[in-house]
VEXKOL-426331 format. One record per residue (C-alpha): residue number from 0; x, y, z. Coordinates in Angstrom, 3 decimals, always signed. Example, Ala and Ser with C-alpha at 12.3 -4.5 7.8 and 13.67 -1.06 7.14 Angstrom:
BEGIN
0,+12.300,-4.500,+7.800
1,+13.670,-1.060,+7.140
# end
This chain:
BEGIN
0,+15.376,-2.041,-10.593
1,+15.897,-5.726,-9.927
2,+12.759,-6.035,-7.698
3,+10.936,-4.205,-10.974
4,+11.611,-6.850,-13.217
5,+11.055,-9.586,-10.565
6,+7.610,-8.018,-9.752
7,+6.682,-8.195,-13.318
8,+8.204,-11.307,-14.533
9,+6.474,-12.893,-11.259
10,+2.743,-10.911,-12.770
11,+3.449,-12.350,-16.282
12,+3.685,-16.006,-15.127
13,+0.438,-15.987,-12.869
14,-0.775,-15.096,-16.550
15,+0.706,-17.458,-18.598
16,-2.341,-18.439,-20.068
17,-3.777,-14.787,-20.632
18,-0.219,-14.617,-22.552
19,-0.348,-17.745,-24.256
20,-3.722,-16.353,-26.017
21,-2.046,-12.989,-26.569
22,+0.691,-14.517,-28.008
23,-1.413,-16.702,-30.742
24,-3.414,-13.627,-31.523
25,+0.206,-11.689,-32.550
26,+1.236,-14.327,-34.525
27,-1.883,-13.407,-36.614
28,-1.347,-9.841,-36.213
29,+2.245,-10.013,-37.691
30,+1.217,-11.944,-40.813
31,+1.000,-8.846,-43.200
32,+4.681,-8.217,-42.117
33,+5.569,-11.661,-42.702
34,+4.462,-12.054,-46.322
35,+4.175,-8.400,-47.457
36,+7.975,-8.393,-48.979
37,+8.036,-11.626,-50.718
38,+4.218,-11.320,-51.949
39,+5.399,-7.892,-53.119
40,+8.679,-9.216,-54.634
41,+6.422,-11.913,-56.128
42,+4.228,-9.399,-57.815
43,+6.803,-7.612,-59.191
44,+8.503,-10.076,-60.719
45,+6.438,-12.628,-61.836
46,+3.670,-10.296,-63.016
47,+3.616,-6.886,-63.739
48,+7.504,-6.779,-65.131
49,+6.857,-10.385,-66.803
50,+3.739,-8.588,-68.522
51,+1.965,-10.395,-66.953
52,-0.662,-7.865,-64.568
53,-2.820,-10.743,-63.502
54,-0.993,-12.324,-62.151
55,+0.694,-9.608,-60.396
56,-2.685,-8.679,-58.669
57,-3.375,-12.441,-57.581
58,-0.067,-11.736,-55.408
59,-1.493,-8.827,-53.922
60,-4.719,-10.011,-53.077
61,-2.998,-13.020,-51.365
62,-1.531,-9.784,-49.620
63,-4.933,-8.339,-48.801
64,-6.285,-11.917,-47.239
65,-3.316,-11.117,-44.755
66,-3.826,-7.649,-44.070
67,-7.395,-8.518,-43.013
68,-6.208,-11.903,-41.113
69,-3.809,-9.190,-39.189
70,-6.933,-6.805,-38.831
71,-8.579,-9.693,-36.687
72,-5.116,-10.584,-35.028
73,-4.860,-7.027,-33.642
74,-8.610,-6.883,-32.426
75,-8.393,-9.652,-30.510
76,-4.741,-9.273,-29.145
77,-5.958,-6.040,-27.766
78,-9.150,-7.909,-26.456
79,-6.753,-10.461,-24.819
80,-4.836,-7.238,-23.119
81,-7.222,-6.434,-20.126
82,-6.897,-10.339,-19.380
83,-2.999,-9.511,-18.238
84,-3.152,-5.953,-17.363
85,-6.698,-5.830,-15.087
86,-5.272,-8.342,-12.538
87,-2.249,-6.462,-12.726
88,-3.557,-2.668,-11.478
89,-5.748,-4.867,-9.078
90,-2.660,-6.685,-7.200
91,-0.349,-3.283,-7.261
92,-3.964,-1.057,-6.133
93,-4.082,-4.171,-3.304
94,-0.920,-4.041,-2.063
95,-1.001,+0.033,-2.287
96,-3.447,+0.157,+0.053
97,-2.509,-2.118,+2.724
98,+0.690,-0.487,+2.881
99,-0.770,+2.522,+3.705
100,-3.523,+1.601,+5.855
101,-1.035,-0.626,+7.492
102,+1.556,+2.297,+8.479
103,-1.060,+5.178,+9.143
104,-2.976,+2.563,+11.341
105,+0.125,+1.979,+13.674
106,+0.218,+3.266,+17.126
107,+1.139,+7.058,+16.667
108,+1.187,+6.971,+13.145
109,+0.812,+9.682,+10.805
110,-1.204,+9.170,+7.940
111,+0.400,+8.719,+4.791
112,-0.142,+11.855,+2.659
113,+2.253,+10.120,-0.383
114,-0.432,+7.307,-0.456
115,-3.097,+8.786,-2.146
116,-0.940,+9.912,-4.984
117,+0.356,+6.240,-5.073
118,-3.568,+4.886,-5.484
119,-4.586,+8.006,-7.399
120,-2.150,+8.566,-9.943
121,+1.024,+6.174,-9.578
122,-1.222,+3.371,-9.918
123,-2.487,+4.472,-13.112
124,+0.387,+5.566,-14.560
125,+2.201,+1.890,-13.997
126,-1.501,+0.207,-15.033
127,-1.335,+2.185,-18.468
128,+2.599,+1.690,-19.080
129,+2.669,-1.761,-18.376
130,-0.293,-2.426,-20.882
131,+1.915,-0.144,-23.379
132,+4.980,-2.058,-22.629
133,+3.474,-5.152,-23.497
134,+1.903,-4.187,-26.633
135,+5.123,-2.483,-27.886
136,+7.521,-4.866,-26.878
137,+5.324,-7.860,-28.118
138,+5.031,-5.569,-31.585
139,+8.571,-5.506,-32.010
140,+9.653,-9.042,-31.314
141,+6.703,-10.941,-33.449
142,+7.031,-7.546,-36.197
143,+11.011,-7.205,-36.338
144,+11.358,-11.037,-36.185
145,+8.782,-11.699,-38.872
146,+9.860,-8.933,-41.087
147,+13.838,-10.250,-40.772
148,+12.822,-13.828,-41.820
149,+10.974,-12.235,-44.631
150,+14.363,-10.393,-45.798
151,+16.221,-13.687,-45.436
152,+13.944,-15.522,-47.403
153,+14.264,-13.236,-50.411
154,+18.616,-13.312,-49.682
155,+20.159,-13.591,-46.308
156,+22.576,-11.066,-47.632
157,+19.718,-8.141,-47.382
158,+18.852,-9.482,-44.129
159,+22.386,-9.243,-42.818
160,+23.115,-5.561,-44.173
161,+19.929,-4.193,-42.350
162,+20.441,-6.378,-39.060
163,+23.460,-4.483,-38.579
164,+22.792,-0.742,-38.404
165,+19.448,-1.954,-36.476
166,+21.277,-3.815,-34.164
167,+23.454,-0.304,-33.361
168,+20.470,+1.373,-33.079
169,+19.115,-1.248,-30.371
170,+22.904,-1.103,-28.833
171,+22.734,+2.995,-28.643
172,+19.291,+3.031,-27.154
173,+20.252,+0.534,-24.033
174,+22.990,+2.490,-23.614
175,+20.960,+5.430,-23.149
176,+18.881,+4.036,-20.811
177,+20.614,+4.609,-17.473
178,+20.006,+8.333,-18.142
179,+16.549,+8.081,-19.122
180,+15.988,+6.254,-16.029
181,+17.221,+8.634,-13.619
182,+15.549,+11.898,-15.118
183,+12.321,+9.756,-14.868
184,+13.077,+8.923,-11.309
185,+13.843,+12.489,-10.365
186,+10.440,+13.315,-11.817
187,+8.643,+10.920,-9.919
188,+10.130,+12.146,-6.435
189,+9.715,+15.133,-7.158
190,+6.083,+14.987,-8.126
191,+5.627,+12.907,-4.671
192,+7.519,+15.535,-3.011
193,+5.255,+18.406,-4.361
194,+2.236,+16.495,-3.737
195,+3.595,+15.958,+0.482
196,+3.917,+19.628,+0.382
197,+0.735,+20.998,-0.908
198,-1.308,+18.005,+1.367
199,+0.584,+19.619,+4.060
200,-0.049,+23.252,+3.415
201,-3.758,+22.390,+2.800
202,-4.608,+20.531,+5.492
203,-2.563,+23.187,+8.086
204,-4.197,+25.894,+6.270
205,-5.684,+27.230,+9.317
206,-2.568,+27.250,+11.214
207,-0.564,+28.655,+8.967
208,-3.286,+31.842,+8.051
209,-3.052,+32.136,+12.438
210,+0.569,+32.006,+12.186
211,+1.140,+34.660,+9.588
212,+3.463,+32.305,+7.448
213,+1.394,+32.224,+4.220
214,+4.797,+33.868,+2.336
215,+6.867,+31.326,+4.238
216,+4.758,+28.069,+3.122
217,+3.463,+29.789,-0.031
218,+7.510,+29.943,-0.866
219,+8.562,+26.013,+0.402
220,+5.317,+24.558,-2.060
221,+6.932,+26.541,-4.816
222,+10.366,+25.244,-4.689
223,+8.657,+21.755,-4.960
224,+7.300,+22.975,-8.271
225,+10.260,+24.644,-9.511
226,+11.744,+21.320,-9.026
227,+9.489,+19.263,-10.286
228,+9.566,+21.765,-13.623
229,+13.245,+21.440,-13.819
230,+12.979,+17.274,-13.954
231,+9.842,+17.393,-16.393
232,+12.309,+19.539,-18.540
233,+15.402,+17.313,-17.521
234,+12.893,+14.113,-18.972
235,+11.885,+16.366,-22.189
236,+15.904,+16.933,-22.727
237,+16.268,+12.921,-23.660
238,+14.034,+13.412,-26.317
239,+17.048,+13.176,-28.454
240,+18.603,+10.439,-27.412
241,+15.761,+8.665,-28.864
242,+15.841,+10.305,-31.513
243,+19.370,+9.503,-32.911
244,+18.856,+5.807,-31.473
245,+15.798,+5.776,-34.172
246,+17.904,+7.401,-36.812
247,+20.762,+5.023,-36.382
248,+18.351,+1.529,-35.694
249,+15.298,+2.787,-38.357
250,+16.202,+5.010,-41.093
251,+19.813,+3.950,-41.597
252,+19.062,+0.637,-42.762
253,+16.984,+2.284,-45.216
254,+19.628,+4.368,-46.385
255,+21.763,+1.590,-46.223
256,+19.565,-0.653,-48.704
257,+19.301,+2.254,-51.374
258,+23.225,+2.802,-51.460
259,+23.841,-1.261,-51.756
260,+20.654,-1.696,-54.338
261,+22.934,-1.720,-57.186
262,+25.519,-3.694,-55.926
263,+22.811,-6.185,-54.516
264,+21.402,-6.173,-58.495
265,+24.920,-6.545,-59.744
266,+24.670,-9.708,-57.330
267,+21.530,-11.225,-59.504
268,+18.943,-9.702,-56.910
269,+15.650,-8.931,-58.671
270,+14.122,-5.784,-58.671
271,+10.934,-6.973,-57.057
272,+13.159,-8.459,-54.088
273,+14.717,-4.810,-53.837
274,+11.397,-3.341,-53.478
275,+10.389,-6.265,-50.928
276,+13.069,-5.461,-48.883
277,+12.352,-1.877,-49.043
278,+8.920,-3.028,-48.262
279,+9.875,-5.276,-45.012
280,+12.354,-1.983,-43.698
281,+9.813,+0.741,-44.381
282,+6.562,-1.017,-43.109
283,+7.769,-3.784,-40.490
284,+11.254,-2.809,-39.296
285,+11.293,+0.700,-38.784
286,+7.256,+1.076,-37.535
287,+8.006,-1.493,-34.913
288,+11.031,+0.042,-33.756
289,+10.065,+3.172,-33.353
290,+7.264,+1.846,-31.200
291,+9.536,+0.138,-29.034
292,+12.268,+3.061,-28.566
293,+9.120,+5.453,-27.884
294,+7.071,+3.054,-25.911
295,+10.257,+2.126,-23.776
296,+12.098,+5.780,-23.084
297,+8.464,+7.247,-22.839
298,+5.977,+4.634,-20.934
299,+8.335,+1.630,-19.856
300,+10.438,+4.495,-17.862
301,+7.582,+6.162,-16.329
302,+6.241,+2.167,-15.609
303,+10.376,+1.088,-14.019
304,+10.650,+4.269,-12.113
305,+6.930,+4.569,-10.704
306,+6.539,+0.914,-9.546
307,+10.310,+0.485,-8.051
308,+8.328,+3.818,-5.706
309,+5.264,+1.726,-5.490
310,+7.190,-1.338,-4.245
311,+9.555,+0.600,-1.918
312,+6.898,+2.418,-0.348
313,+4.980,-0.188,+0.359
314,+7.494,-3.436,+0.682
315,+5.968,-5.780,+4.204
316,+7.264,-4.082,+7.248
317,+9.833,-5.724,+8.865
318,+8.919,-5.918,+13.105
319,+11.542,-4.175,+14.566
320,+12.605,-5.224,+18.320
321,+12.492,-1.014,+19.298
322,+9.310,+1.481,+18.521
323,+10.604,+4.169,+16.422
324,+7.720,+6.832,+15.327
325,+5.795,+5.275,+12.321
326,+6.813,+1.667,+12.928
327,+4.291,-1.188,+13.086
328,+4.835,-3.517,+15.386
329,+3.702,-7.589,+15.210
330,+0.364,-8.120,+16.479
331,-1.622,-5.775,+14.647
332,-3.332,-7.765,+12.326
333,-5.059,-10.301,+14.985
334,-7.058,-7.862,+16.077
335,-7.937,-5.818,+13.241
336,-8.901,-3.172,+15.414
337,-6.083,-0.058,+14.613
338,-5.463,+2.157,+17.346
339,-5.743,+5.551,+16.831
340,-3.426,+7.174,+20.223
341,-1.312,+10.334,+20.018
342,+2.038,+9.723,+21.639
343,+3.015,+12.950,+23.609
344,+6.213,+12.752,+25.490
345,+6.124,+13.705,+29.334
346,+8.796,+16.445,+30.476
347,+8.571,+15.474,+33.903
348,+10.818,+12.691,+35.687
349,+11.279,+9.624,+34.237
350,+8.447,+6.991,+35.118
351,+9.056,+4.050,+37.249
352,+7.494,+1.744,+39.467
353,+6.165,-1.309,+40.732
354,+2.941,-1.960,+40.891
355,+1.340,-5.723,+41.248
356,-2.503,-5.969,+40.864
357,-4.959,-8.737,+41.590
358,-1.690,-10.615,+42.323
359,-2.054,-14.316,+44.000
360,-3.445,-17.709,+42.912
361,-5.188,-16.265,+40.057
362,-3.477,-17.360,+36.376
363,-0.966,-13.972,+35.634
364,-2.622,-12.706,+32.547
365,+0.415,-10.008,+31.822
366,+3.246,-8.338,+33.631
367,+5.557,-5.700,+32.813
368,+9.412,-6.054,+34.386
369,+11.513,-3.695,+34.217
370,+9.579,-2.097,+30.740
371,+11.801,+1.069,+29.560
372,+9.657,+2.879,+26.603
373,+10.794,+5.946,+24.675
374,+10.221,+7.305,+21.247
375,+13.359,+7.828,+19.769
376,+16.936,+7.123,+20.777
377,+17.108,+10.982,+23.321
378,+13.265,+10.961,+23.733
379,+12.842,+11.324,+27.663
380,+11.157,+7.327,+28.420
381,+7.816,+7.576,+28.843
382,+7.777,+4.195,+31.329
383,+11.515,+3.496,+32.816
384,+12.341,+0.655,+34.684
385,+8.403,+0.012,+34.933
386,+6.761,-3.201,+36.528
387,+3.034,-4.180,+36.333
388,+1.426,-7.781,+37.093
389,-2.632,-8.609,+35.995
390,-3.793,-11.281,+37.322
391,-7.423,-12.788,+36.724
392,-9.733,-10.724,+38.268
393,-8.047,-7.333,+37.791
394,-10.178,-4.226,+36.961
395,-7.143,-1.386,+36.276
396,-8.205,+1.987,+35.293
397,-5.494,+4.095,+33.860
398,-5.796,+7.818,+33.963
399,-3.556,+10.891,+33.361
400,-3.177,+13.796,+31.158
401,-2.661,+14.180,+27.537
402,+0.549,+12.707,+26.149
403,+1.514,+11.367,+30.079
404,+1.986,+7.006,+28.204
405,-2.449,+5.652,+28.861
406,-2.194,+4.616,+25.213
407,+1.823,+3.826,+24.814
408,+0.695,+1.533,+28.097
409,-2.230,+0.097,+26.139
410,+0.241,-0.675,+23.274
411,+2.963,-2.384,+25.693
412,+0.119,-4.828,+26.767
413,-1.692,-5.448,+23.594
414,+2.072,-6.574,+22.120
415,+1.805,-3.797,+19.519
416,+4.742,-2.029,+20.812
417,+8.020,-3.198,+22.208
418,+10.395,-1.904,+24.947
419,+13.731,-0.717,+24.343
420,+14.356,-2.419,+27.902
421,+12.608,-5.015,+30.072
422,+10.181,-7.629,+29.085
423,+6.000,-8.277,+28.484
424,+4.649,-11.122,+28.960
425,+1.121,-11.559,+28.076
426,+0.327,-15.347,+29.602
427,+3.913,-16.289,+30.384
428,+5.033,-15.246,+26.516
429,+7.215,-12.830,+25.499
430,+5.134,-10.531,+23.171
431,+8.311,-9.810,+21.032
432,+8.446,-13.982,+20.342
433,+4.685,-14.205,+19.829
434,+3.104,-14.434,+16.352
435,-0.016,-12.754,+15.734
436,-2.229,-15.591,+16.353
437,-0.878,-16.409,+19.712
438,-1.028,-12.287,+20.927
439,-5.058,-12.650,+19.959
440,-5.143,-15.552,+22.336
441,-4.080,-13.557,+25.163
442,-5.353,-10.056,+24.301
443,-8.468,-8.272,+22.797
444,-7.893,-4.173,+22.090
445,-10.471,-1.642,+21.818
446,-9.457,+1.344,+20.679
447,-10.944,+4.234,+20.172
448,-12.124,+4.682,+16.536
449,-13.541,+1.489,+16.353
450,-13.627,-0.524,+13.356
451,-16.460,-2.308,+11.470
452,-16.483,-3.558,+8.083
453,-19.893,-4.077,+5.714
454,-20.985,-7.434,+6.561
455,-23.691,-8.750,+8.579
456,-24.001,-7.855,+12.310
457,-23.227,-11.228,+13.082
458,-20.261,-11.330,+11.158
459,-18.719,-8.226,+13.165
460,-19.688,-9.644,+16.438
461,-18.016,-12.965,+15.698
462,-15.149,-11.820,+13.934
463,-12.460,-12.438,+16.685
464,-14.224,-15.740,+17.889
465,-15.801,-17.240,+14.193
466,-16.992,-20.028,+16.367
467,-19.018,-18.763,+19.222
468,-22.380,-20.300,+20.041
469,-25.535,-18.490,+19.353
470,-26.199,-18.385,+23.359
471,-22.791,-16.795,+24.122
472,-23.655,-14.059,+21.259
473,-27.266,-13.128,+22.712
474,-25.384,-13.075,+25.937
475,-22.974,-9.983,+24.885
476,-25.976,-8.234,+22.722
477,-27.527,-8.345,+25.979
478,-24.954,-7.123,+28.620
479,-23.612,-4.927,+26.499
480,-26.780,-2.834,+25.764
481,-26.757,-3.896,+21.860
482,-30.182,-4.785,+21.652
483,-31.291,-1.641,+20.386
484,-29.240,-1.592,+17.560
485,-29.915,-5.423,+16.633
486,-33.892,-4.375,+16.294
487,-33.190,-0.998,+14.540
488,-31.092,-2.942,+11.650
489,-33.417,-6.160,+11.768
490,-31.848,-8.376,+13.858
491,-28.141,-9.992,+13.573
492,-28.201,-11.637,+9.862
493,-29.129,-8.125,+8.446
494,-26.251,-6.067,+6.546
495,-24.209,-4.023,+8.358
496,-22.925,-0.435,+6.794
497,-20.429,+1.004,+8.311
498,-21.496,+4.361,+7.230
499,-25.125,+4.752,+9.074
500,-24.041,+3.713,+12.437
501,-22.823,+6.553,+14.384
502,-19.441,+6.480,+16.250
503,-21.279,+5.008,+19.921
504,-23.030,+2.745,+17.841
505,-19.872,+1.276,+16.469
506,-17.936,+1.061,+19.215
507,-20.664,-0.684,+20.973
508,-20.321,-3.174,+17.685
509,-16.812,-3.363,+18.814
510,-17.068,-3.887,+22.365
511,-19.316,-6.964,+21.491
512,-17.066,-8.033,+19.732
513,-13.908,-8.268,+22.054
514,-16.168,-9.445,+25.110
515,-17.101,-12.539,+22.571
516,-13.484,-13.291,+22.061
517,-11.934,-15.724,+23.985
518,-8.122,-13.544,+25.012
519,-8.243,-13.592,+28.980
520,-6.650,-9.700,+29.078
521,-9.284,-6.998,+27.560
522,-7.453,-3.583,+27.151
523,-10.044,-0.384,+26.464
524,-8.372,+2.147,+25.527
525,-10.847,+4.856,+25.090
526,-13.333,+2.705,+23.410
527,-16.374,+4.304,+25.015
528,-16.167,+7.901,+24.485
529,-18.436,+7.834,+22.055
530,-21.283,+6.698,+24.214
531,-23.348,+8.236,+27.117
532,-22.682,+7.551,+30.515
533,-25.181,+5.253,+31.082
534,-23.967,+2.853,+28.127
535,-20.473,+3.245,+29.059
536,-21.763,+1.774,+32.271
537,-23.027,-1.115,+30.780
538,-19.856,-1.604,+28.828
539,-17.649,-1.428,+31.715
540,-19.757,-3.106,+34.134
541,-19.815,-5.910,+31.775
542,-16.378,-6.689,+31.200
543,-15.724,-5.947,+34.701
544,-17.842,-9.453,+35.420
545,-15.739,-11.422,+32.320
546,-13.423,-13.663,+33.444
547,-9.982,-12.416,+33.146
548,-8.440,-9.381,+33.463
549,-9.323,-5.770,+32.540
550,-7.637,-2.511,+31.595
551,-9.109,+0.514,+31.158
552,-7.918,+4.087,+29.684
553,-10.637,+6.125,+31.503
554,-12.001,+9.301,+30.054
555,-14.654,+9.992,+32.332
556,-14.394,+9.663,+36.214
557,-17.571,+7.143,+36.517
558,-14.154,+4.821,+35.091
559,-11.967,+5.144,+38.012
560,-14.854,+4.664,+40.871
561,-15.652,+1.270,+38.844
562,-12.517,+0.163,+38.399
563,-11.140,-1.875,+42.159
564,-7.486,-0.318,+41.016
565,-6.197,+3.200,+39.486
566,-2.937,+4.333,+37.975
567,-2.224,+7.019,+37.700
568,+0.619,+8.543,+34.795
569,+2.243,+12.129,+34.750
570,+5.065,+11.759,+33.232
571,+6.640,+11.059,+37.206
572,+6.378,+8.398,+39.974
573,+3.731,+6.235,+38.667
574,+0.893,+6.127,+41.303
575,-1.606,+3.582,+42.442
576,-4.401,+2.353,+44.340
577,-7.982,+2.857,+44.722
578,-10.169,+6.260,+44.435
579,-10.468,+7.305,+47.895
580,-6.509,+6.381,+48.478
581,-5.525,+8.456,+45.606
582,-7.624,+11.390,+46.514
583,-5.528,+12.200,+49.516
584,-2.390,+10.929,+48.065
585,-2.096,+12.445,+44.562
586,-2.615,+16.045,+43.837
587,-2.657,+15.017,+40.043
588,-5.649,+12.589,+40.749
589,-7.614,+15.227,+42.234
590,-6.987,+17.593,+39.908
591,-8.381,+15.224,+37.366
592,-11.557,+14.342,+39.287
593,-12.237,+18.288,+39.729
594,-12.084,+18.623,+35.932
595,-13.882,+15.918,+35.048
596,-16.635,+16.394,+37.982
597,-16.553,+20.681,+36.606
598,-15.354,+21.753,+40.381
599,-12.127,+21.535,+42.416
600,-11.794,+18.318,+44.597
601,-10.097,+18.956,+48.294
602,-7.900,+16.314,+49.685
603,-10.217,+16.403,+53.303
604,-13.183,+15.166,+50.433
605,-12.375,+11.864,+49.499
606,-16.452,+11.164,+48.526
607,-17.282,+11.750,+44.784
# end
């Protein structure tokens, strides 16, 4: 729990001020505590045993200026609250949600069911808690500590025989805690665990009706209630702990002051300073810690255990020199742009060759030695041993089945994953010793669901190069067949929602945007097949003519004629060369072109 208390102790000091003003408030708040015993004691005393009644209500009307100076203190140290909880929420809902967009958005990722509970309902629960844990815990410190300087002003004796049995009960309760702790943290998992298994049922609802294993999934959802009945009722069972701790800490110092009252009389203690003391137990000790005990074993648990989850589930992702399923390699954020590839493994041969493109004087924009690429430790590679050099001028289209490495290959280049063997170089660096900044130097990515965030349309355009000139921007809108879009929204300072372009009209956004950047190496990887043929054209055509290099994940055929070289990935021998080379050479290739053109393709037929 050490990064709990680090987490929060880090939150409180951003706030000091917010604090500061919360603090002043309680002072006022705890007033009524301070002065009720000896103002009572007075009153005793000095009037209404002396005979004297007046004076005896003068003392408690000095008692009712504080009561309503405390009213105020507590209406404006719960004003004050939202100025150190709000930021708070906001900070854990930030980080919540980066996390999760960060890991669903890597290559192959699966999105992260847990998350939404996290943002839904964990969130909550730590924004409520923590706003109870302050108020209780600042209740007891300014409430316990006022009340105990009221019993030593009226004999330090009283003070010292009800310190002690409410320093046991403090003592009892912390060593309860442990317990409490782990029955919350069992509750937590196993709500998170419930709530994985009931996304999972829902959204494979349709499988699982085709499969016939409604019984079978119907049966694994309710074990993940049964258990997360038997740690609500595991939670309910400390109950008593907190019980006795409040027994021992509250009402035995009450006890305790009755049983000593005549002895502390015998001692010359007044009557009115028994009933004070009676006074500061009953109405400032015990209240505020019986807040504390239940605000701490009920809310402060529920606020350690959920935001230790929180935290772990969403602590920065380390970059990791080998892709493992899930991980999140450097590079992702200079882009912005997540990709959105399945990863199927190939159960042919392993893949490996050499292939150098466009290779000569022209600056090497990236190679591939020796690149060895699985997923998982005993996944069969999808590349082995695999070499590739893209030079300036390059057009590569890269084609193949479902699952055969286009978009593992895509990853390699872009820098977003790393091979378990061999090296990429994007520009003579070594992706794994680039930072993000210098990978968006060398490389743009398009992926497939392209992103585009509410802004204006120049905004999007310019995102990857802030600085391009005004020229260079009606240049892409032109090439790239944007114009359309620019009129229909009202030109390129009008807002930009995401959610009335359609899915060609955003990836058009997005190609725009990577032609403007200024990264030599432009990797497509599926980023037109949203758009019709003709657009796609334009698209390719036009980063075709951009200086630097090109790779393309083609989709359609139309891809492959454009491009000057193909590869071609089946989970084999790598293959490459140009169309009309790779129609008599590769049965795979033609097979492709025959589904894509809707007819078989003979090797004696190299024309499309």
């Amino acid at each position: 729990m050490n990064g709990v208390v680090r987490f929060s102790v880090a939150a409180l000091r951003r706030r000091a001020g917010p604090l500061g003003r919360l603090a002043g408030w309680s002072i006022a708040e705890a007033l009524p505590v301070l002065l009720a015993g000896y103002l009572t004691a007075r009153a005793v005393d000095d009037g209404f045993l002396a005979g004297r009644p007046g004076t005896g209500l003068a003392w408690l009307g000095v008692l009712a200026v504080a009561v309503l100076i405390g009213a105020v203190g507590t209406n404006r140290a719960y004003a004050r609250l939202g100025d150190v909880v709000e930021p708070f929420r906001d900070e854990l809902a930030q980080r919540v949600v980066a996390g999760a967009l960060y890991r669903s958005t890597s290559t192959g990722a699966r999105p992260e069911t847990a998350a939404v509970a996290r943002l839904t309902h964990q969130v909550e629960i730590v924004r409520d808690t923590f706003a109870g844990l302050v108020m209780v815990v600042r209740g007891f410190l300014f409430s316990a500590g006022a009340a105990l300087i009221g019993l030593n002003s009226l004999d330090p004796l009283v003070a010292g025989v009800v310190a002690v049995p409410l320093v046991a009960g403090l003592a009892l309760f912390a060593a309860a805690l442990p317990a409490m702790v782990s029955r919350q943290r069992d509750y937590v998992h196993a709500d998170e665990r419930l709530g994985e298994a009931a996304g999972a049922a829902f959204t494979g609802h349709r499988d699982v009706v085709a499969c016939g294993a409604q019984r079978f999934v119907a049966e694994r959802v309710g074990r993940q209630v049964d258990r997360q009945a038997d740690a609500e009722h595991a939670l309910a069972r400390m109950a008593a702990l907190r019980s006795l701790s409040l027994a021992v800490g509250g009402w035995l110092p009450l006890a305790v002051l009755l049983l000593a009252a005549p002895w502390l009389v015998r001692r010359g203690l007044t009557a009115g300073a028994v009933l004070g003391a009676l006074v500061y137990v009953a109405t400032g000790l015990q209240p505020a810690l019986h807040a504390l005990v239940q605000g701490v074993a009920g809310g402060g648990l529920r606020f350690a255990v959920t935001l230790h989850r929180i935290l772990a589930a969403t602590a920065p992702p380390t970059p990791a020199p080998s892709a493992a399923p899930g991980g999140t390699p450097p590079g992702y954020a200079s882009t912005a742009l997540p990709t959105g590839s399945g990863r199927a493994l190939p159960t042919g041969p392993a893949a490996t060759a050499r292939i150098d493109t466009c290779r000569g004087p022209a600056p090497v924009r990236a190679e591939l030695r020796g690149v060895t690429f699985r997923y998982g430790p005993r996944a069969r590679p999808v590349l082995d041993g695999f070499d590739l050099t893209l030079a300036d001028g390059a057009h590569l289209a890269v084609v193949g089945p479902s699952g055969a490495g286009k978009s593992t290959l895509a990853g390699l280049l872009a820098g977003l994953l790393h091979p378990q063997a061999g090296t990429v170089l994007l520009g003579g660096t070594p992706v794994g010793a680039a930072d993000p900044a210098t990978l968006a130097r060398h490389r743009v990515l398009i992926p497939q669901e392209a992103y585009v965030f509410t802004g204006s349309l120049l905004d999007n355009l310019r995102y990857l190069h802030p600085d391009a000139p005004d020229d260079r921007v009606d240049e892409a809108v032109h090439r790239l067949g944007l114009l359309p879009l620019v009129r229909r929204l009202g030109g390129l300072s009008a807002t930009l929602d995401p959610g009335t372009l359609s899915a060609g009209e955003r990836q058009l956004v997005a190609a725009a945007r990577a032609y403007l950047s200024p990264a030599p190496l432009a990797v497509l990887d599926e980023a037109t097949c949203h758009l019709d043929p003709v657009a796609e054209a334009t698209v390719e055509e036009a980063f075709g003519s951009r200086p630097g290099a090109l790779v393309v994940v083609a989709h359609r055929i139309s891809s492959a004629l454009r491009a000057r070289h193909v590869l071609i990935l089946n989970g084999g021998r790598p293959l490459h060369g140009r169309h009309d080379e790779l129609l008599t050479r590769s049965a795979t290739y033609r097979e492709l072109v025959g589904h894509w053109q809707g007819r078989p393709v003979s090797a004696e037929a190299p024309a499309i």
